[in-house]
C-alpha positions in Angstrom: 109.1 122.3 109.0 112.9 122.5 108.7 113.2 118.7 108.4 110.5 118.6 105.6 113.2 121.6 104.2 115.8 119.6 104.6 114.3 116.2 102.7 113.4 118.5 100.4 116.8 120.1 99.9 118.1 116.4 99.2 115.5 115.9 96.0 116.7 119.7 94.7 113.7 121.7 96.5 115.0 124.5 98.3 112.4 126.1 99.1 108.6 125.7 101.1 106.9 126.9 98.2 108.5 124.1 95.8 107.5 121.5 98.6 104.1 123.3 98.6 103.9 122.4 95.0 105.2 119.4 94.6 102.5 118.3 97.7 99.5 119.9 95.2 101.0 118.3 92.3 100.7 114.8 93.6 97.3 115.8 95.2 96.4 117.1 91.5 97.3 113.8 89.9 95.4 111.7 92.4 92.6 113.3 91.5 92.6 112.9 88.1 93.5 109.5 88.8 90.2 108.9 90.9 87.9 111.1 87.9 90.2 108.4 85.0 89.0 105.7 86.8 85.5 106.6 87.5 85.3 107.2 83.7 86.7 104.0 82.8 84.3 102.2 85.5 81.6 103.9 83.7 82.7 102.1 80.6 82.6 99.0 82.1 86.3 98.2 83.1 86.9 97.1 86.4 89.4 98.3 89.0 92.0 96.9 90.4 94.9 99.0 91.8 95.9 102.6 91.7 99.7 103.6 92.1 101.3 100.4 91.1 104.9 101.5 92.0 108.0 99.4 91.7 111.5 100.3 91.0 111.1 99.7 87.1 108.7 102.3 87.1 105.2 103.0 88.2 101.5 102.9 86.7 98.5 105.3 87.6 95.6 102.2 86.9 95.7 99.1 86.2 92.1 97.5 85.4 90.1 94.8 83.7 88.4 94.9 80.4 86.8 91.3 80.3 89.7 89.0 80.1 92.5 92.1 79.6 94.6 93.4 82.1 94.6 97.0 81.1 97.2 99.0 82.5 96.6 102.7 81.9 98.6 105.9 82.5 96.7 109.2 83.4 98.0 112.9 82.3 96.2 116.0 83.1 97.2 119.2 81.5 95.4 122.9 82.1 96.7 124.3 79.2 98.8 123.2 76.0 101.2 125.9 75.7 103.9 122.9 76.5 102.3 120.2 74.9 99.0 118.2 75.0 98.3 116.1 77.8 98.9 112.8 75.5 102.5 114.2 73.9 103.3 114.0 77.5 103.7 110.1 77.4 106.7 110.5 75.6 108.4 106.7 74.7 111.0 106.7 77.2 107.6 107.0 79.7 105.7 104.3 77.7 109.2 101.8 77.9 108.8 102.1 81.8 105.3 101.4 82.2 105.7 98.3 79.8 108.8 96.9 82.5 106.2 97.8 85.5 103.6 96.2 84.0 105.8 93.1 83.0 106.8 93.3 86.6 103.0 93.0 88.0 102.3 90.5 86.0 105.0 88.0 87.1 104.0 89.3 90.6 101.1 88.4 89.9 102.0 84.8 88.6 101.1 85.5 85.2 102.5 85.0 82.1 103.5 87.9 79.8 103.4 85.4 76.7 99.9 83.9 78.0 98.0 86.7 79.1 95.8 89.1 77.4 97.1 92.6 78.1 97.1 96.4 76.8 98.4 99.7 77.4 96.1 102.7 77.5 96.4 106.5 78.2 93.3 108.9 79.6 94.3 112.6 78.6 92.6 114.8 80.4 92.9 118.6 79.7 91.2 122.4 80.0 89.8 123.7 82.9 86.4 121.7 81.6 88.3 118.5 82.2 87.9 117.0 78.5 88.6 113.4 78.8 90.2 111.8 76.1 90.7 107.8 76.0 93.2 106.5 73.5 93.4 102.0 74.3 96.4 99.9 73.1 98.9 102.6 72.6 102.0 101.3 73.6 104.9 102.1 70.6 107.1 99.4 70.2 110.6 99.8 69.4 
């Protein structure tokens, strides 16, 4: 345990609480993650990869819709006393997912300028889970 402490101290975590929680938090998000993409699989896009992480930044889904790489970013929020789940995905959030996704794609031997791509976000929120599922939403500028 005192080595986990001490990673922990190194990221600003001093305590085993804070590592308790930032263990549930990623927990949390993975399965919101699964539930986004059983949703979206439900309305008929396809999976591909979860976690996509790369030092540009990192995407929760990317999927298919048809022909259209969709590459989707998942936010989960109990309440709204800070904010809704989809304020959370503030620009500066949306500019990184656009340079991992670029990345992926020219991993992938793609073509940014040649292939059909989009940006969504799932917003889910309340202790009820309300799914909300906003497609091309990337803000340019």
């Amino acid at each position: 345990m005192s080595n986990v402490l001490f990673n922990a101290r190194s990221v600003g975590l001093n305590s085993p609480i804070q590592v308790l929680n930032l263990f549930n938090k990623r927990q949390v998000g993975q399965q919101f993650e699964a539930l986004a993409e059983c949703y979206l699989s439900k309305q008929g896009l396809m999976p591909v990869t979860r976690n996509f992480h790369c030092r540009r930044g990192e995407i929760d889904l990317i999927m298919r819709d048809n022909n259209c790489w969709v590459f989707i970013e998942v936010k989960y929020r109990k309440q709204v006393r800070y904010g809704s789940a989809i304020e959370a995905v503030t620009w500066q959030k949306q500019q990184k997912i656009k340079r991992a996704a670029l990345f992926w794609l020219n991993k992938q031997g793609l073509s940014a300028e040649h292939t059909a791509f989009r940006f969504d976000i799932v917003a889910i929120q309340g202790s009820d889970h309300h799914i909300e599922w906003l497609t091309n939403t990337l803000v340019e500028g």
